[in-house]
LUMFITI-37411 format. One record per atom (N, C-alpha, C): residue in one letter; x negated, y negated, z negated. Coordinates in steps of 0.05 Angstrom, whole numbers, plus 5000, padded with zeros to 4 digits. Each point is the difference from the previous one (the first is absolute). Example, Ala and Ser with C-alpha at 12.3 -4.5 7.8 and 13.67 -1.06 7.14 Angstrom:
REM residues 2
A473651144844A501849765000A498249765000S500749795014S498449764999S501549784986
***
This chain:
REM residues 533
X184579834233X500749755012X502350035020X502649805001X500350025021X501549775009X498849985029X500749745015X502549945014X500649765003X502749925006X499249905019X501449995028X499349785033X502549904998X499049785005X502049755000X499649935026X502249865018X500249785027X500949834997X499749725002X500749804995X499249815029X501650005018X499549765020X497350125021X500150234993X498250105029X497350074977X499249894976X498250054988X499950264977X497750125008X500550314985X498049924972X501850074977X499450064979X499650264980X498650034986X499350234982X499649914976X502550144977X499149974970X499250264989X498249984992X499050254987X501149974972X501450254993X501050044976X499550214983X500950044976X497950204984X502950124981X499650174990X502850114984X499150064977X500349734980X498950054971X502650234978X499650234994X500750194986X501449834978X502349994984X500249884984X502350234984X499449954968X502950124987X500449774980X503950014994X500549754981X502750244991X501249864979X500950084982X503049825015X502250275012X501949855016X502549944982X500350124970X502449974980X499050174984X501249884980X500450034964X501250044983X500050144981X503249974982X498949994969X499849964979X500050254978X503349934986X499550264985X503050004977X499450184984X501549984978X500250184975X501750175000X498650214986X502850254998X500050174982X502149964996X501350124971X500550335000X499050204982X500250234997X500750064970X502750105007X501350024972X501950305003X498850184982X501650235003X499850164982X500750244996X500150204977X498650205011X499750164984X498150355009X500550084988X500950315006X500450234984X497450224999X499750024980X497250154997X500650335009X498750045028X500750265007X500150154978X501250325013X500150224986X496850234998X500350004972X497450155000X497849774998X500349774984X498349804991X500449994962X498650034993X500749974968X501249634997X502150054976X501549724989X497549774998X500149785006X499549794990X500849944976X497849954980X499849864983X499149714992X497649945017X498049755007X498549935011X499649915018X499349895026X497649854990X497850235002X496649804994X499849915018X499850105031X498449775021X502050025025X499249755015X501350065022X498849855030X500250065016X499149845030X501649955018X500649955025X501249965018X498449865028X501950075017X498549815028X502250055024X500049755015X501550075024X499950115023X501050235005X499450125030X502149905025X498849925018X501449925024X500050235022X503250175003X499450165024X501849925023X500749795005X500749965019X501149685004X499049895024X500149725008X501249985031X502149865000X500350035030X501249645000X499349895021X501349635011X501850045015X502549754992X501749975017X499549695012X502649965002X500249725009X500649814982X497649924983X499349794982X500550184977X499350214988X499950184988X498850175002X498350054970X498850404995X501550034980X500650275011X501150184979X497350174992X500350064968X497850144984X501050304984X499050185006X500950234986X497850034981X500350124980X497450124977X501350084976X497850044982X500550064972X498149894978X501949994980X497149984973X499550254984X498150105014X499350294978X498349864973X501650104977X498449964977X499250304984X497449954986X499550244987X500650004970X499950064987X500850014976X498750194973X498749944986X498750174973X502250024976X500450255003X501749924965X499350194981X501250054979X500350144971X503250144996X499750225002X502850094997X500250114976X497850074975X500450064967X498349904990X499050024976X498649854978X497350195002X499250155025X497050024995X498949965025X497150125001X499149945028X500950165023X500850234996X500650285012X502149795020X501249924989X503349905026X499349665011X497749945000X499149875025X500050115039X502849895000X500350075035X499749735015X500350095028X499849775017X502650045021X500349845016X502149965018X500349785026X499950095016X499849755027X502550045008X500949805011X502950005017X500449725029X502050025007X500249695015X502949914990X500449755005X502049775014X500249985031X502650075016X498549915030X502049724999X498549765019X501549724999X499649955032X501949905014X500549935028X500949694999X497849775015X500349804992X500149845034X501849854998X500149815027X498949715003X498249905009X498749794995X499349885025X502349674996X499749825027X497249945000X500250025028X496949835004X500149905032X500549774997X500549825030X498150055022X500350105018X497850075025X499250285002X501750134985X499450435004X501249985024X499350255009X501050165026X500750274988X501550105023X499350275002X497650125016X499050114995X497550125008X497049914979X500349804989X497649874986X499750234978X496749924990X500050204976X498449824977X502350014978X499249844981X498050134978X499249844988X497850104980X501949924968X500450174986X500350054972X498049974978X500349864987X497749944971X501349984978X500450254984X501849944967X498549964979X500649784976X498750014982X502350094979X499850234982X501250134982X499749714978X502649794989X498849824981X500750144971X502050135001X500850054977X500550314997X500150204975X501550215007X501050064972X501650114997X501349934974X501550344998X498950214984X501750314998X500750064966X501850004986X501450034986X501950304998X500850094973X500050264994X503049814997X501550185013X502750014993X501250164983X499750265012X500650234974X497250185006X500350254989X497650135002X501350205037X500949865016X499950195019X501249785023X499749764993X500149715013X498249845001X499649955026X497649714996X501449715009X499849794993X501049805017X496649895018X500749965023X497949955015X500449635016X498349854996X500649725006X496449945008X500449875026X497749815006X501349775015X497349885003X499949755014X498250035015X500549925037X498050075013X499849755012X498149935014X500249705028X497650225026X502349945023X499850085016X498749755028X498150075007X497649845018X500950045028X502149925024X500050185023X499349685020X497750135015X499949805025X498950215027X500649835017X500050155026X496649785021X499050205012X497649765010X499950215029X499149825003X500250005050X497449854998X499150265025X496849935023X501549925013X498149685014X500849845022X497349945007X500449865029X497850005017X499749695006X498549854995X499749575002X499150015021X502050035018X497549885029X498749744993X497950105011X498149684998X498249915021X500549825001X498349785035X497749994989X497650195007X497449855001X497949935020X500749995019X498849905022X502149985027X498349775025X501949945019X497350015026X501550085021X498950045029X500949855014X499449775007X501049785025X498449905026X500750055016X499349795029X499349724996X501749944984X500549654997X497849954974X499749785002X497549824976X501850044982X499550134974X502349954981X497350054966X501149784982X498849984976X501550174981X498650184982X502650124986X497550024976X501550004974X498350074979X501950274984X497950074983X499850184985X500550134962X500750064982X500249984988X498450254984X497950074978X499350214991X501450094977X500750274996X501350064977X498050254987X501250044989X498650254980X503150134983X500350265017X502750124991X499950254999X502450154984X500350324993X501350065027X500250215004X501550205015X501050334982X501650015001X501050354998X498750155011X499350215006X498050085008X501250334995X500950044982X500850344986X502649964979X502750045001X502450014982X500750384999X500050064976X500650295011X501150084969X501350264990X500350114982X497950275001X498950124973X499550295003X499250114972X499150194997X501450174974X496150024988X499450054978X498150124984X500150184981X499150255006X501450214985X496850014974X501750044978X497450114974X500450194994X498250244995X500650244988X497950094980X500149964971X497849994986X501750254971X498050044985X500150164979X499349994973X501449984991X498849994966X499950234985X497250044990X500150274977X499249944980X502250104984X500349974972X497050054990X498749844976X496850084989X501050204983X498350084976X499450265001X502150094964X499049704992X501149974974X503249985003X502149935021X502950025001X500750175004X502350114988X502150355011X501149965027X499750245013X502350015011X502549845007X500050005022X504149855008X501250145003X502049974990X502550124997X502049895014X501349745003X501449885005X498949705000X499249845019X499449715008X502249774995X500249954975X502649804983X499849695016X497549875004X499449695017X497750065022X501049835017X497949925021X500049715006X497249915000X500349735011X497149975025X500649945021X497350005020X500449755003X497449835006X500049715011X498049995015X500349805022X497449945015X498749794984X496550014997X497949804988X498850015021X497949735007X498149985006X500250055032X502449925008X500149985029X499049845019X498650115025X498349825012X500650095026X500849865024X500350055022X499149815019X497650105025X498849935017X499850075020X500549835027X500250115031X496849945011X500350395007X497049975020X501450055024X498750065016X500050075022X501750185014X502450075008X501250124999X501250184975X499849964987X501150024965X500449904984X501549984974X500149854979X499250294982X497449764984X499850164975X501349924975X500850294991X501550044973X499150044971X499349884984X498450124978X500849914977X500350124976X501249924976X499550184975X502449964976X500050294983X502650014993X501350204993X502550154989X499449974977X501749884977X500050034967X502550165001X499250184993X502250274987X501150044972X501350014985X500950164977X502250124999X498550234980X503350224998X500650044972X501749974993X501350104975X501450275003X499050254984X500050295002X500950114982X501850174999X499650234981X499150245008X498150064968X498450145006X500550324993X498750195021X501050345000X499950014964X501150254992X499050004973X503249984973X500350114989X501550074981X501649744986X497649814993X500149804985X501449835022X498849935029X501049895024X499249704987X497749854990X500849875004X498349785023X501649695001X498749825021X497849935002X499349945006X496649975023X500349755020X498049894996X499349795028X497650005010X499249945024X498249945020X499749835016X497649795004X499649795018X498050075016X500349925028X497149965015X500949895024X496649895010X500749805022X498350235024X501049965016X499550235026X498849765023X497149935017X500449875012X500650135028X499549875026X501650045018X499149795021X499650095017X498549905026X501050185040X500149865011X501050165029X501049715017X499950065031X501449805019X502450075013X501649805011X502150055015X499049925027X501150185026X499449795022X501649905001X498849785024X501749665009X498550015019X501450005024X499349905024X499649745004X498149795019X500349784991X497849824970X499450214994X499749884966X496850005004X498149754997X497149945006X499849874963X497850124993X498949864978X499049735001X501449844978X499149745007X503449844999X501350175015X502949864992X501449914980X502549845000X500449844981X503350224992X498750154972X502550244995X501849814980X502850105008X501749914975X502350315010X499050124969X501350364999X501249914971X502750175002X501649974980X499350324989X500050124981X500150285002X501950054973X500750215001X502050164978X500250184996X500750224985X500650274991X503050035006X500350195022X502850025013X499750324987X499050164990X500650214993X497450194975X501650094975X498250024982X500750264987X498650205002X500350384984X497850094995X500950024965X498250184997X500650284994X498250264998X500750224999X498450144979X501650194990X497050174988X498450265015X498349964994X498450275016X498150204974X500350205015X497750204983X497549945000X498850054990X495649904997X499750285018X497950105000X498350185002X500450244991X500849974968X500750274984X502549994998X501849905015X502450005000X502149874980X498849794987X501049854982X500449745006X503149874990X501449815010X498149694994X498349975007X497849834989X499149805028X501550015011X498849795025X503049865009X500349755012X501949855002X499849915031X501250055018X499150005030X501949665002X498749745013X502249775006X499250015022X503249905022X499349945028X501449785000X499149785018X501549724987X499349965038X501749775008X500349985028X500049615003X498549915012X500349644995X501249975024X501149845000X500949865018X499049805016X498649905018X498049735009X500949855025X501449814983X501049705023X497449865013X498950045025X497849975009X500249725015X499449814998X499549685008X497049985010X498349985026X497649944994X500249735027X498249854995X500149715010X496449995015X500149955023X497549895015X498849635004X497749914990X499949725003X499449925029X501849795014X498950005033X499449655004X498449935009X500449745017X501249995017X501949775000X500550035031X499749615006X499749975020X501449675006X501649985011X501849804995X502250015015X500649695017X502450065022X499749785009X502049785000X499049764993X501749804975X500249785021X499349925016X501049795031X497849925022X502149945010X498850005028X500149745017X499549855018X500249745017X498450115023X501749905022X499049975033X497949804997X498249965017X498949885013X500649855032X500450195012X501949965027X502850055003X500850044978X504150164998X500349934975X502449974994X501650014981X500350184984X500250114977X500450224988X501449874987X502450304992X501750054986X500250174985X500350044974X499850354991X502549924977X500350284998X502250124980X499350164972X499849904977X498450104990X501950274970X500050144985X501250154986X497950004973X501150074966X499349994982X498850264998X497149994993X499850414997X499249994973X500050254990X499250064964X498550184999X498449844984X497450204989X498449994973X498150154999X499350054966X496250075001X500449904986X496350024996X499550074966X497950115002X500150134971X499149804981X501649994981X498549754974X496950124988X502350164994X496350284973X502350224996X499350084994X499850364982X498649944976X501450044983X497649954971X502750274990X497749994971X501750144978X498849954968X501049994976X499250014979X501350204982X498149984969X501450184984X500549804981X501250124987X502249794973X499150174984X499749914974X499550254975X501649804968X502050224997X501449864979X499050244973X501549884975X499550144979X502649944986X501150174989X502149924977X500350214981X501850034981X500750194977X502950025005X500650254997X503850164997X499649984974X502750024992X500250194973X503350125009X500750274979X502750075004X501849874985X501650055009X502549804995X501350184971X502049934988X501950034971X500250355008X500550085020X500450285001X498550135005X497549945011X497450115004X499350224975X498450235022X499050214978X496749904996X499449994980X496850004996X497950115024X497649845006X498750115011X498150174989X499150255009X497650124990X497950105019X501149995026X497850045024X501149905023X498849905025X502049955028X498750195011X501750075015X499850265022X500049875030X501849815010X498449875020X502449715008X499149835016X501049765002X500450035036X502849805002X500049945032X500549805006X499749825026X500849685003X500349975022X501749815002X501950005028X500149555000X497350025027X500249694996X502049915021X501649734990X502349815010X500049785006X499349955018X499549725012X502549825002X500449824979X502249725003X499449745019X499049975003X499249765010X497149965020X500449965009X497349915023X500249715020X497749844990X501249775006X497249885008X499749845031X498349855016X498149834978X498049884990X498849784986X498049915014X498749804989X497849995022X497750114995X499250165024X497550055009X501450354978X501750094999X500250224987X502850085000X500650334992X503950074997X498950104971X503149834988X500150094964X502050225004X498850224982X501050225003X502550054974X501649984992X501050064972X501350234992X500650164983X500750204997X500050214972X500150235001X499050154977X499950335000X498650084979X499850335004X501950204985X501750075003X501650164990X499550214992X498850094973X497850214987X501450184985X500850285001X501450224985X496950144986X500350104981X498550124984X501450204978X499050325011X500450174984X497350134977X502250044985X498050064976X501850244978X496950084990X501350224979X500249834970X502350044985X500249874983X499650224968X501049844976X499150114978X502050254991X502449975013X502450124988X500850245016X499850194978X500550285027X502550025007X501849894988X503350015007X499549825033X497649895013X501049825022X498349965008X498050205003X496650035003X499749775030X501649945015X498549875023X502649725000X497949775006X501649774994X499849825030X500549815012X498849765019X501349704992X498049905002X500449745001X499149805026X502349805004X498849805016X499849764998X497949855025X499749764995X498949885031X500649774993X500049735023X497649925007X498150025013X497249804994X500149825028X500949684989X499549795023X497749995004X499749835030X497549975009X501149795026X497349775004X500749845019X496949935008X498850005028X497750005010X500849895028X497549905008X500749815025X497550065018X499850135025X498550175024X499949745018X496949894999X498949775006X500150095028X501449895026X500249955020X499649575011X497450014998X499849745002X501249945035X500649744989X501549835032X502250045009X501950264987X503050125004X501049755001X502750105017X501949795005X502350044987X502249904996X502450004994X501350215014X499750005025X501850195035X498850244991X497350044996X498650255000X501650234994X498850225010X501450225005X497950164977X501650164984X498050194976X501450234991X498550134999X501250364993X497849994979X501850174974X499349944970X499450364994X498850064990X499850374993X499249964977X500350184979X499750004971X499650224994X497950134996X500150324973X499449964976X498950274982X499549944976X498250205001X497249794997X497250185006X500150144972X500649814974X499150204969X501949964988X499750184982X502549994980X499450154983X498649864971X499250104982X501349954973X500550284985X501949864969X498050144983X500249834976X498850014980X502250014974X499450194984X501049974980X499449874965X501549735000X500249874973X499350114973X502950125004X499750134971X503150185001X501750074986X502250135007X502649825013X499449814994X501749805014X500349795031X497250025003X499049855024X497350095020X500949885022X498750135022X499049755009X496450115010X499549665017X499950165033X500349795019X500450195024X498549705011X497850185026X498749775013X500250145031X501149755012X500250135028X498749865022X498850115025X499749815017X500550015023X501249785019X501450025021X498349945023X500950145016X498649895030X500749895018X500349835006X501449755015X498249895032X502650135019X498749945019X501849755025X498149835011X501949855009X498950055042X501650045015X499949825023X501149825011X498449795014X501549825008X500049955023X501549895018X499549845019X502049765011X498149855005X501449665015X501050095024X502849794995X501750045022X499249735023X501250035027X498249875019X501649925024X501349755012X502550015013X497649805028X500350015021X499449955014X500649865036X500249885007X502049925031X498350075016X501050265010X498450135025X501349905031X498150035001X501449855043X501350335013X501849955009X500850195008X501350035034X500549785003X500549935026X498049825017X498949945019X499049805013X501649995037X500949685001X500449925028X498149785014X499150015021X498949745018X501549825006X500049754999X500949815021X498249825016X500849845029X497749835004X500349734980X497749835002X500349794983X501549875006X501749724978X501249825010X499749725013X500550145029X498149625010X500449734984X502049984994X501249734982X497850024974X499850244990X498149984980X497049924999X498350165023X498249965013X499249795006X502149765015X499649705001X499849924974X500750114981X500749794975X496550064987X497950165000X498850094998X497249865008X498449884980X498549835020X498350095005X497950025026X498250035009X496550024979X500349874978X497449954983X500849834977X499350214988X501049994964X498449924980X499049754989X498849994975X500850144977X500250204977X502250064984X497850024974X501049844975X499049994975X501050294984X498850184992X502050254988X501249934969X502550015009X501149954963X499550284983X501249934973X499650114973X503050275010X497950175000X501450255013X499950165023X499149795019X500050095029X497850165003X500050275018X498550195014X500549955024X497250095010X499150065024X502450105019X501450224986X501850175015X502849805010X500649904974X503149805004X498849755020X497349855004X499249835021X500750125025X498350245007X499550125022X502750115021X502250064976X503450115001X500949675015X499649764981X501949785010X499249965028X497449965013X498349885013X500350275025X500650204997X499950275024X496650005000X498649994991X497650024996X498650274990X497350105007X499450314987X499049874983X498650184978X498749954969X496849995015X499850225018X497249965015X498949745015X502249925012X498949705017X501149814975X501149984981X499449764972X497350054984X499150284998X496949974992X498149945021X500150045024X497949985012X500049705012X501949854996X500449795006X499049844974X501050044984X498949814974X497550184984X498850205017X497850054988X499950164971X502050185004X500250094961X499050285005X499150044980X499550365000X502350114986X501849934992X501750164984X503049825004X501750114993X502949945003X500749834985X498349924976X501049884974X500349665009X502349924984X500349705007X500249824968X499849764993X500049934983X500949715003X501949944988X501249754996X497749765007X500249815018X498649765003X497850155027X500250195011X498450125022X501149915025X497949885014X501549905036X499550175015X502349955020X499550305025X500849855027X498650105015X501349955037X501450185004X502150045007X501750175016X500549825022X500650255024X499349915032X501950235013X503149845004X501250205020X499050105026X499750174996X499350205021X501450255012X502450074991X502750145000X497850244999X498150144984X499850294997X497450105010X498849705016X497950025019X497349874980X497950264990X498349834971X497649975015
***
């Protein structure tokens, strides 16, 4: 709390004030960006022939604000699967980057602010130029806003000498409570079962987070989830040839947070800012175990619910009041909800497609287009961007991929939302299952996990100043002595008692009410008494 003393005319005042914690989102930008370039396929990489699979993602290593500007440093590292001859033996792999440096207005940066970065990779597009050329092209959209802790002073109570009427207002609102960044390290192991050879050389890796769940206790947030792993291998052995492996690793541990009481209202962004795997020896000294250390990243938001009342006006009884009043902002939580979506569809490969004869494993990368207020709910729209590798019929081209699109549009029932409301949208992809048709088609069923927070925005006229005056004698005369008054369609107790310099205590105890409530066609005595009940 803290109080303000006011003097006004010899009379000592006290507003007690309170410092509601607040964060808002102070500037915005997004833009698109274009990555268009060539690669030379290092030395000591076998020729490209054909490009079975490929990935990508954007790394951001450096962000700095100017004046109405961030500048963005990063890269797009993509990985790459190819075929460099007509058998299985010359299946290699290859990672590389693009670095792109991008300048992006955004009205209201500083220097010193620290903006937050969010890329969505939309497109990526790698093409064989010659066998020792790649052309490399994406499409990225880049998310940058900047957000500031501020403090709402707020008037909720007053200390006076003088007779003074003041009312109250109750709210029910968030506070900040904990903003912080900090790291989650995983260190888990996979061993090969008993029936696969040997590694030799680890050709794909793909790790994803499933089944993520994060909860603040008590000075901690708990972390718990699983790692889906696969590796594409070649295997020790003469013949050498490829091999794959899946498994899900779960995974449990806390981070501290100072600050952080279970029960709070979390909104954590989390990510994989760093992903290696390695090979290790077993026991008998054989290359049969796969060591991953993966590092998350955790944008930590946690929110406390407080009452407070605040104070919304005031009237003398014996003085004049005057106050000065200011707009404050605030937010109260709508809901927290979340749902799952569960779609179904069928791929098939396209005119150049190799036959299917087994899948080896599938990945999906969900994209949110559209998100849009309705009532009593946000429609989510979007779709899953599904790669699928597989072994095919033809040994000239033993490993093939195909992709495909799967829309999806679901709507996260937040009843009573407003239009203004404030909502943060999160999306994974809890399953992702393919099935195979027949040699031509794949059915793939996925399901999404869809989480929404919300909260109502909340603008308010806080008193911020108060002065005394004495009354106006001219007014005072005008003022009659004994008041019959019929109450109209609208009128309270409070706006009578304000016109009249009257307390709300001597209008009930004078007309006998137990309660404050007035009702159209209700008679009252009021009896100047300048303050004296």
């Amino acid at each position: 709390m803290k109080q303000k003393e006011l003097e006004s005319g010899g009379i000592f005042l006290e507003l007690i004030k309170k410092n509601v914690h607040m964060d808002r989102k102070k500037c915005s930008a997004v833009t698109q960006l274009t990555v268009d370039d060539d690669y030379n396929i290092p030395d000591g990489k076998s020729d490209i022939d054909r490009v079975i699979l490929d990935k990508g993602e954007i790394r951001i290593d450096e962000v700095k604000a100017s004046e109405d500007h961030v500048n963005i440093k990063g890269c797009l590292h993509f990985s790459l699967l190819y075929q460099s001859g007509a058998t299985e033996k010359n299946i290699h792999s290859l990672d590389g980057e693009v670095e792109f440096e991008e300048f992006v207005h955004m009205e209201g940066a500083k220097p010193g602010d620290t903006p937050i970065v969010k890329s969505d990779l939309e497109d990526l597009t790698i093409n064989v130029i010659n066998n020792r050329k790649l052309s490399i092209q994406a499409i990225t959209t880049l998310h940058v806003s900047i957000e500031e802790l501020f403090d709402e002073e707020t008037t909720v109570d007053i200390l006076c000498a003088e007779m003074l009427e003041y009312r109250k207002k109750p709210m029910d609102i968030v506070e900040i409570a904990v903003q912080k960044k900090d790291i989650y390290r995983i260190k888990e192991e996979i061993v090969l079962p008993s029936n696969l050879p040997n590694i030799f050389e680890i050709l794909w890796e793909s790790v994803r987070l499933e089944q993520i769940e994060l909860k603040p206790l008590d000075g901690k947030i708990s972390v718990q989830g699983e790692v889906a792993a696969f590796i594409l291998y070649e295997a020790e052995g003469e013949e050498a040839k490829v091999q794959w492996h899946e498994s899900r690793l779960p995974f449990s541990g806390t981070v501290d947070c100072h600050g952080c009481v279970e029960g709070m209202i979390s909104d954590i962004a989390i990510s994989a800012i760093h992903k290696e795997l390695e090979m290790k020896p077993d026991y008998d000294g054989e290359e049969r175990v796969v060591a991953i250390d993966m590092v998350l990243d955790l944008d930590i938001k946690l929110y406390k619910e407080e009452f407070v009342e605040i104070l919304t006006d005031v009237y003398g009884v014996t003085k004049e009041v005057e106050t000065r009043t200011q707009i404050g902002s605030y937010k109260n939580l709508r809901m927290k909800n979340s749902a799952k979506c569960r779609e179904d569809e069928r791929i098939r490969i396209n005119n150049t497609g190799a036959r299917i004869l087994q899948i080896c494993t599938s990945e999906g990368t969900v994209k949110i287009d559209e998100t849009q207020i309705m009532e009593n709910g946000i429609k989510i729209t979007g779709a899953v961007e599904v790669q699928v590798l597989y072994v095919t019929a033809d040994d000239k081209i033993p490993f093939f991929s195909m992709k495909g699109s799967i829309p999806f549009e679901h709507t996260i029932e937040i009843p009573g939302i407003e239009k203004n409301s404030i909502y943060e949208i999160e999306s994974s992809l809890e399953q992702l299952i393919t099935n195979m048709i027949d040699s031509e088609e794949i059915e793939v069923k996925i399901v999404l996990n869809l989480q929404a927070l919300v909260f109502d925005k909340m603008e308010e006229n806080i008193i911020s100043e108060i002065s005394l005056k004495d009354l106006d004698p001219e007014k005072l005369k005008d003022l009659p002595g004994i008041v019959g008054y019929i109450v109209k369609e609208g009128d309270t107790l409070w706006q009578i008692g304000k016109k009249y310099y009257v307390s709300i205590q001597q209008l009930k105890e004078l007309n006998e009410l137990n309660t404050p409530e007035v009702k159209a066609g209700d008679k009252l005595l009021i009896v100047k008494t300048l303050g004296q009940l």
